[in-house]
VOTORMI-363331 format. One line per field, with one value per atom (N, C-alpha, C): residue in one letter; chain; atom name; x, y, z. Coordinates in nm, 3 decimals. Example, Ala and Ser with C-alpha at 12.3 -4.5 7.8 and 13.67 -1.06 7.14 Angstrom:
2
code = (a:a:a:s:s:s)
unit = (A:A:A:A:A:A)
site = (N:CA:C:N:CA:C)
u = (1.319:1.230:1.320:1.285:1.367:1.290)
v = (-0.569:-0.450:-0.330:-0.225:-0.106:0.003)
w = (0.780:0.780:0.780:0.708:0.714:0.787)
//
This chain:
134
code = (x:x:x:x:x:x:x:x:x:x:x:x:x:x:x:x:x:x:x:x:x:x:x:x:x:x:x:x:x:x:x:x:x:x:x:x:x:x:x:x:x:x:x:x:x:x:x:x:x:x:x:x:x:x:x:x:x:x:x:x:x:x:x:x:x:x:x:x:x:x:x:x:x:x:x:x:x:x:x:x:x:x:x:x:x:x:x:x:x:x:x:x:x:x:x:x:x:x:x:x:x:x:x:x:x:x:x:x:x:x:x:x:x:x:x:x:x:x:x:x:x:x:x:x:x:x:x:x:x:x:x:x:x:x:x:x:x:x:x:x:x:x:x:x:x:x:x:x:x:x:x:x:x:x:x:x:x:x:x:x:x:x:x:x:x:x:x:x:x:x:x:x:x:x:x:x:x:x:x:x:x:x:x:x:x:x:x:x:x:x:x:x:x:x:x:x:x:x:x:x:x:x:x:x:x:x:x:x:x:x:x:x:x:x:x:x:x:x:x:x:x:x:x:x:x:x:x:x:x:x:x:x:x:x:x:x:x:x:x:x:x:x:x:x:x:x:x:x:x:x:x:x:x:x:x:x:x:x:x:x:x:x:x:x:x:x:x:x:x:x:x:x:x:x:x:x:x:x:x:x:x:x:x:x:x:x:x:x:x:x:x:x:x:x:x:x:x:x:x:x:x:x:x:x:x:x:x:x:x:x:x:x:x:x:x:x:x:x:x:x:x:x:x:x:x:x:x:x:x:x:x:x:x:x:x:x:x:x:x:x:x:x:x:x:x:x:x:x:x:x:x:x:x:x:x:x:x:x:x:x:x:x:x:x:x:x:x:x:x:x:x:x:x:x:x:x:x:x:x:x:x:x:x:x:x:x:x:x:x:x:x:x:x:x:x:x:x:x:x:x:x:x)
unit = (A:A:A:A:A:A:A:A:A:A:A:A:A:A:A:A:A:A:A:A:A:A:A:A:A:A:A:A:A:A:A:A:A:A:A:A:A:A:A:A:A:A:A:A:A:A:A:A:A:A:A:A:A:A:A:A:A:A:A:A:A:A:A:A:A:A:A:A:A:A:A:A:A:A:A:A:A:A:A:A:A:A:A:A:A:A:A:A:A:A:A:A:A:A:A:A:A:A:A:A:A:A:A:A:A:A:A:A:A:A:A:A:A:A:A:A:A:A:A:A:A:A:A:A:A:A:A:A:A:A:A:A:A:A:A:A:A:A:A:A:A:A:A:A:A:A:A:A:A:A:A:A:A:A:A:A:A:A:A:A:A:A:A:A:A:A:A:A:A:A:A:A:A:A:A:A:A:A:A:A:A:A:A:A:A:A:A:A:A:A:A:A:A:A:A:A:A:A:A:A:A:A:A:A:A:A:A:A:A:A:A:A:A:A:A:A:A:A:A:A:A:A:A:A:A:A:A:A:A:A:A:A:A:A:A:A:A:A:A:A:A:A:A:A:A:A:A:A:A:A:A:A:A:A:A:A:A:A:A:A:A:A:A:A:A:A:A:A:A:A:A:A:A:A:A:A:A:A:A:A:A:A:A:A:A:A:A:A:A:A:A:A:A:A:A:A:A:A:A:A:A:A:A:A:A:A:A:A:A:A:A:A:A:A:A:A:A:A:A:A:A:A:A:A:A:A:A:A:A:A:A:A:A:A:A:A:A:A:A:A:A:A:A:A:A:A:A:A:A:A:A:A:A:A:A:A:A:A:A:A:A:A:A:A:A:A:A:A:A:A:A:A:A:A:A:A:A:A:A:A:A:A:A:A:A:A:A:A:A:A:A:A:A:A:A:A:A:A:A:A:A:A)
site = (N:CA:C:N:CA:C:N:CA:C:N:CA:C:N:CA:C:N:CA:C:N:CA:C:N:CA:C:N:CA:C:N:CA:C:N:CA:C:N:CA:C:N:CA:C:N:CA:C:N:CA:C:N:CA:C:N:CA:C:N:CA:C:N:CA:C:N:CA:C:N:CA:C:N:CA:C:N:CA:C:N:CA:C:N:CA:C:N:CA:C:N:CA:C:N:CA:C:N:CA:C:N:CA:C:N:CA:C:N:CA:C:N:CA:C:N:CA:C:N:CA:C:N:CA:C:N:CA:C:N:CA:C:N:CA:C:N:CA:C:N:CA:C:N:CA:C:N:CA:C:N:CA:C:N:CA:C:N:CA:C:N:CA:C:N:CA:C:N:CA:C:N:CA:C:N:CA:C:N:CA:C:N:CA:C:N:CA:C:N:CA:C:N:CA:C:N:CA:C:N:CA:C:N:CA:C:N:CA:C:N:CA:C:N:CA:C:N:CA:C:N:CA:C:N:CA:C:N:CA:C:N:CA:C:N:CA:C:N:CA:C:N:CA:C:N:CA:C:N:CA:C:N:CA:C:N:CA:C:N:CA:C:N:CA:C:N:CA:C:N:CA:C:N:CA:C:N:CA:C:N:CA:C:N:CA:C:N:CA:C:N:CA:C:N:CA:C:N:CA:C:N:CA:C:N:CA:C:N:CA:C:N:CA:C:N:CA:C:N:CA:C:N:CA:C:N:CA:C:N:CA:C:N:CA:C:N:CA:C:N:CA:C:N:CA:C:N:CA:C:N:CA:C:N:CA:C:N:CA:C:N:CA:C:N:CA:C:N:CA:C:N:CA:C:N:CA:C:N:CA:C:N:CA:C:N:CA:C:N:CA:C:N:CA:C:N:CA:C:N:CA:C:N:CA:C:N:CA:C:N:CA:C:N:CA:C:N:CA:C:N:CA:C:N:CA:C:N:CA:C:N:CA:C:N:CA:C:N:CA:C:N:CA:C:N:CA:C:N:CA:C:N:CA:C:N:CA:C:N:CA:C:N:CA:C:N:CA:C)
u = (-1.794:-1.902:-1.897:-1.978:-2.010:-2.100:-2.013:-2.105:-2.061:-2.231:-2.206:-2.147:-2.161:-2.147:-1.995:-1.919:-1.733:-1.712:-1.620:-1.617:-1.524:-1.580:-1.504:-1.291:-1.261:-1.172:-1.101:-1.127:-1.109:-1.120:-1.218:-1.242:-1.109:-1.060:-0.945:-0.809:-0.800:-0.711:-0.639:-0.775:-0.748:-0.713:-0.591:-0.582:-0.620:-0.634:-0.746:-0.723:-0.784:-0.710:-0.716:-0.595:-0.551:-0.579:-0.619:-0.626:-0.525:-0.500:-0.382:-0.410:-0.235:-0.267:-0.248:-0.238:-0.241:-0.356:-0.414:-0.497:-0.438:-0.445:-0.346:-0.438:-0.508:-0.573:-0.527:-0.499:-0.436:-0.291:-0.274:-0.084:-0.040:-0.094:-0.103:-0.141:-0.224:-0.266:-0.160:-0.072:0.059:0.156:0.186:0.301:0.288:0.200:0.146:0.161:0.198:0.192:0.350:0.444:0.584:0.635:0.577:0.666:0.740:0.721:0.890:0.960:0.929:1.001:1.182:1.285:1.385:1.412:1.439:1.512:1.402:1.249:1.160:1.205:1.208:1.169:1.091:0.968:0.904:0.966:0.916:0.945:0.835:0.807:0.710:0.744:0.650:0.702:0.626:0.609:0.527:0.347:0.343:0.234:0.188:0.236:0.201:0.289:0.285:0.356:0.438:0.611:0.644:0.724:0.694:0.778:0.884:0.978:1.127:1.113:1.182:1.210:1.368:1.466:1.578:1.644:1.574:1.650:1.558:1.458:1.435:1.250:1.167:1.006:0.978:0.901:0.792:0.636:0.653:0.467:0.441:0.314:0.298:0.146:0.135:-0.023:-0.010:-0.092:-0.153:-0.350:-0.400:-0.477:-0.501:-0.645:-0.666:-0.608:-0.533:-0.507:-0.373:-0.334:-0.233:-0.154:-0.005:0.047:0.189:0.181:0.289:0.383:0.507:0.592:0.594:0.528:0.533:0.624:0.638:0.747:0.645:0.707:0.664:0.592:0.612:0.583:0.462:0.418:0.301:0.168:0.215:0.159:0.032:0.059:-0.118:-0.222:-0.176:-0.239:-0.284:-0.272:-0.263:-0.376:-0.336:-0.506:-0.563:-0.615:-0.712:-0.817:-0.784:-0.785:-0.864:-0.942:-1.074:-0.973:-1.005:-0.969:-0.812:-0.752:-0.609:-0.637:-0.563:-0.534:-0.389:-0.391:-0.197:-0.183:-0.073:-0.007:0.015:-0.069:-0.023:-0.012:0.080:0.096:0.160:0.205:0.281:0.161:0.072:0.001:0.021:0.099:0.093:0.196:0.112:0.134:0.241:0.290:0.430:0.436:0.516:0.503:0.541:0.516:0.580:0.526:0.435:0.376:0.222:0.146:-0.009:-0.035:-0.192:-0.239:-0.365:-0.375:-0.506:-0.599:-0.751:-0.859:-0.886:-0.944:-0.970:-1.083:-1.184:-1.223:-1.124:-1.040:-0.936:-0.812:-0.885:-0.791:-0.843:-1.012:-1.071:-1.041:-0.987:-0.979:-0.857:-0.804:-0.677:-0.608:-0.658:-0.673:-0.654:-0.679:-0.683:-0.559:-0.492:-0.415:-0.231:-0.330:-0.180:-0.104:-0.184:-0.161:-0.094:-0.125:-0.089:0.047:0.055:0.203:0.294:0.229:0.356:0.385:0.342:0.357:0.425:0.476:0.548:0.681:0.644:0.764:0.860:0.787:0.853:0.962:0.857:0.938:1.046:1.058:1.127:1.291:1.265:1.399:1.484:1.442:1.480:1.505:1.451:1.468:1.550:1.565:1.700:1.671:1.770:1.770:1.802:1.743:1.715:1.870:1.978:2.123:2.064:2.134:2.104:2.201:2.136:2.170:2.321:2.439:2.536:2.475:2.513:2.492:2.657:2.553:2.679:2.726)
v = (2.246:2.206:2.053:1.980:1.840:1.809:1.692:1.682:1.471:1.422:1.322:1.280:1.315:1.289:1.317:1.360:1.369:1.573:1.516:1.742:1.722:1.867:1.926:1.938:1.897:1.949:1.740:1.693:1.532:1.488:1.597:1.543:1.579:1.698:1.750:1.673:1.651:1.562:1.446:1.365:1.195:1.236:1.090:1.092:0.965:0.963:0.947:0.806:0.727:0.575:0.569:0.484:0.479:0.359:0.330:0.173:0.107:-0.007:-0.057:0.002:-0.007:0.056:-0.059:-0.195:-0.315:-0.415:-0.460:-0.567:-0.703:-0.717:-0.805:-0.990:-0.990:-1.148:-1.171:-1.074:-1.103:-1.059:-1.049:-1.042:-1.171:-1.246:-1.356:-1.502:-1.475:-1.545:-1.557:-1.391:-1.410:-1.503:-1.471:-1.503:-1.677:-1.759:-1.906:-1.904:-1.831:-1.847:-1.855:-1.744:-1.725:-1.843:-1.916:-2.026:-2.103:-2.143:-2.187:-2.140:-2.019:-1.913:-1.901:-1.900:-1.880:-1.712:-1.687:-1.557:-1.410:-1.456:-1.416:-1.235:-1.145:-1.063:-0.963:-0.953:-0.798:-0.682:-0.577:-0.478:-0.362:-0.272:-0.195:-0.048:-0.032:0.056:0.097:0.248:0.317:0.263:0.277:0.288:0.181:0.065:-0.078:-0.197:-0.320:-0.415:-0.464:-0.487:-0.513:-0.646:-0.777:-0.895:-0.883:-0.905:-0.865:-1.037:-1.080:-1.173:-1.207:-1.267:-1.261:-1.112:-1.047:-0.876:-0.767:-0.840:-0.777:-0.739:-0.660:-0.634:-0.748:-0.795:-0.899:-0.885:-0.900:-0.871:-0.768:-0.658:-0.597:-0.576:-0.527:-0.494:-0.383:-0.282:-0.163:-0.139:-0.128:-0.128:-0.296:-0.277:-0.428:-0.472:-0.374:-0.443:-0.499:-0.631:-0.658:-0.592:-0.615:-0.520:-0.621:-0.595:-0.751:-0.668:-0.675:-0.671:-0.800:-0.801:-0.888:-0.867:-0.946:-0.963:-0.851:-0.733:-0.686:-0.769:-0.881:-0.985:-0.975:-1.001:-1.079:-0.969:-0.818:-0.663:-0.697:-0.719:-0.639:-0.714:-0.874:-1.015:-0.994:-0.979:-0.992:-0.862:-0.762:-0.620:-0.684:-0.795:-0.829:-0.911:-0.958:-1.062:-0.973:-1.028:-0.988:-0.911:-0.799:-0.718:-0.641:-0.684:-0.611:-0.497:-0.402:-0.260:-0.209:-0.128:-0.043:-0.008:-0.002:0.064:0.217:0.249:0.433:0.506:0.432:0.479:0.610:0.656:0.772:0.881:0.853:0.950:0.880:0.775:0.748:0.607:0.517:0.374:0.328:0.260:0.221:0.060:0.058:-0.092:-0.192:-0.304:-0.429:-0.413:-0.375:-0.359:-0.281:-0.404:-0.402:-0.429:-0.385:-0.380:-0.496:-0.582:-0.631:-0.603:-0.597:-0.551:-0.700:-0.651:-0.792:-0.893:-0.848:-0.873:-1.027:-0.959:-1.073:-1.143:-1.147:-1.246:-1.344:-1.347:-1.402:-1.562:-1.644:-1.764:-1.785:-1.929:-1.945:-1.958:-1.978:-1.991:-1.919:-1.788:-1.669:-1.619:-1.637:-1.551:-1.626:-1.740:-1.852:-1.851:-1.771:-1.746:-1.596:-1.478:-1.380:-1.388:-1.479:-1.474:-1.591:-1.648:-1.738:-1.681:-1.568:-1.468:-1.405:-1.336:-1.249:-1.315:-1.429:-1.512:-1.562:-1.582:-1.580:-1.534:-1.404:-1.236:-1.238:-1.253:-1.234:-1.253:-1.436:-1.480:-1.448:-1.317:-1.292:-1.166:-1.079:-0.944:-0.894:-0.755:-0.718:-0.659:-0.681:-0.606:-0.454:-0.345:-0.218:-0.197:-0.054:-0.066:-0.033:-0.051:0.013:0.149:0.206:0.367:0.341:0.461:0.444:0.510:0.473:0.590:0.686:0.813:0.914:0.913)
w = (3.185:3.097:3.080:3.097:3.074:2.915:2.884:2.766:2.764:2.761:2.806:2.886:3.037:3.190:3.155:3.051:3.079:3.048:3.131:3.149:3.030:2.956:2.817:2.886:2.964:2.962:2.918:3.032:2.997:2.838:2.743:2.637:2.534:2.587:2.506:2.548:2.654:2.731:2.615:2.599:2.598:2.444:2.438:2.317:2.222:2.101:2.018:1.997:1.972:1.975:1.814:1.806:1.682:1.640:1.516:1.448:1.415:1.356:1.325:1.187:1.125:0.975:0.938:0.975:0.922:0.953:0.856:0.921:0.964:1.111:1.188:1.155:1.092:1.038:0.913:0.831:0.719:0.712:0.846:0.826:0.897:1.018:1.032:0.930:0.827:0.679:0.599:0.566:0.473:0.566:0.708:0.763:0.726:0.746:0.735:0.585:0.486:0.353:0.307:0.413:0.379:0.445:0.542:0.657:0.570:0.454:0.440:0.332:0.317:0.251:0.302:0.301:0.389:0.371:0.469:0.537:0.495:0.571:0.601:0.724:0.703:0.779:0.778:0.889:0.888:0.950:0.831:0.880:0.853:1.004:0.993:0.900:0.785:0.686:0.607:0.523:0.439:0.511:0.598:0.708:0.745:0.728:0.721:0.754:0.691:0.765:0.605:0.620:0.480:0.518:0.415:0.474:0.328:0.376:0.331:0.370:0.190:0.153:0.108:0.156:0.090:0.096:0.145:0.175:0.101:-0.017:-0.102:-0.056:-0.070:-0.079:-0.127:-0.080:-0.129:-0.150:0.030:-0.003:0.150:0.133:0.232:0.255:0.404:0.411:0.468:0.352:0.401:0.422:0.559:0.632:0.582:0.493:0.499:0.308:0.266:0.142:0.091:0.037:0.013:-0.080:-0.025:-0.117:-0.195:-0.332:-0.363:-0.487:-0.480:-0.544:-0.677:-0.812:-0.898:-1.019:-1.070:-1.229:-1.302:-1.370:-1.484:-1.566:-1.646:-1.746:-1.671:-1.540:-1.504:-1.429:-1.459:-1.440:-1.495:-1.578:-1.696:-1.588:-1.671:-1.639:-1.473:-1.368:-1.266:-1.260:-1.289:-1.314:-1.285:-1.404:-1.431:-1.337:-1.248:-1.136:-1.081:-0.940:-0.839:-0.761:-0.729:-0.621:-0.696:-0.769:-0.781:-0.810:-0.858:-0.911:-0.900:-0.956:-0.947:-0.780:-0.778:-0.655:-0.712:-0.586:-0.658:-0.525:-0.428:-0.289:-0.365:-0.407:-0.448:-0.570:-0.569:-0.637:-0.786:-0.853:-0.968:-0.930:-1.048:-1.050:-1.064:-0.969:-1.005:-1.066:-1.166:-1.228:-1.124:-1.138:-1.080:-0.889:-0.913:-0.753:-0.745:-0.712:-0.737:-0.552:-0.566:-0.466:-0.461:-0.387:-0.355:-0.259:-0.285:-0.171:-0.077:-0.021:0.079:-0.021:-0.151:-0.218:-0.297:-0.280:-0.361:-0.314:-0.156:-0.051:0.038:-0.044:0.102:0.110:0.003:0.051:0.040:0.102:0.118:0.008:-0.155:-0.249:-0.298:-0.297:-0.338:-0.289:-0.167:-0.087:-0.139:-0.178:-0.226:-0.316:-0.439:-0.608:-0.564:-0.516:-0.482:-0.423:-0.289:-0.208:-0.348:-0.402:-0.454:-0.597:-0.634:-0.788:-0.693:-0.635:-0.525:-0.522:-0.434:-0.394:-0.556:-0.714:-0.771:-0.806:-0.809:-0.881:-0.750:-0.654:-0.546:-0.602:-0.638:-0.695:-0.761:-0.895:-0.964:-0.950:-0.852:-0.841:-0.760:-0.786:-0.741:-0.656:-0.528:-0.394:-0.452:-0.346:-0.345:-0.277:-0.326:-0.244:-0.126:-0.054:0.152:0.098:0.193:0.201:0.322:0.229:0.339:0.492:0.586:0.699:0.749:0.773:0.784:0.906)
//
C-alpha cells in the first residue's frame, strides 16, 4: 500500500526524528554569559542541558525555557518578573528554582540579571552529596 508515493511498510520502518530538548541559541547565549564564571561544566540532564557551576546547579535549559537555581530570599521577587514562574518539573514547586519562558530572555539584558542572580546564589549554596557507587 502506498500512501504519499512511500509504501506503508517504509512508513513503519523510519524512525521519528527527534527535537532537541534544548534550545541550542539559548544554550550558546548562557554559555557567553558563564565565560568567566570559573569551573563551568555541562551536563546533559532531567531532559535538558544543566551548567554545573563550582560542582553545584546553576542554570539549565529545558526545551526553550531557562531554568535557574536562585537564593530563597530572592523566590517571591523574581515571580514577579516577565516570563518567570515556579519550577514544578516534579508536579509541585520546588523553592529556590524558577523557570523562565523565552518571553523573559529575549535580550541580552534580560538573560544577564537571570544568569548573574544564579551565579550569586551559586556562591553561597551548597553542593548536592555525590552518590557513593557500589
Amino acid at each position: 500500500m502506498k500512501i504519499f508515493g512511500v509504501t506503508k511498510r517504509v512508513l513503519q520502518t523510519r524512525k521519528p526524528i527527534l527535537k532537541m530538548a534544548y534550545n541550542e541559541k539559548l544554550a550558546d547565549r548562557v554559555r557567553e554569559e558563564l565565560v568567566s564564571a570559573r569551573k563551568v561544566e555541562e551536563k546533559k540532564m532531567m531532559g535538558g542541558l544543566t551548567f554545573m557551576v563550582n560542582g553545584k546547579m546553576c542554570v539549565g535549559i529545558l526545551n526553550d525555557d531557562l531554568m535557574l537555581r536562585i537564593s530563597p530570599d530572592e523566590y517571591i521577587h523574581a515571580l514577579e518578573r516577565n516570563g518567570c514562574r515556579e519550577m514544578d518539573f516534579t508536579g509541585r514547586p520546588m523553592k529556590g528554582f524558577v523557570f523562565v519562558g523565552p518571553e523573559g530572555t529575549r535580550t541580552k539584558k534580560d538573560l544577564s540579571y537571570w544568569t548573574s542572580l544564579a551565579l550569586a546564589f551559586n556562591k553561597v549554596a551548597k553542593a548536592s552529596r555525590k552518590k557513593k557507587k557500589l
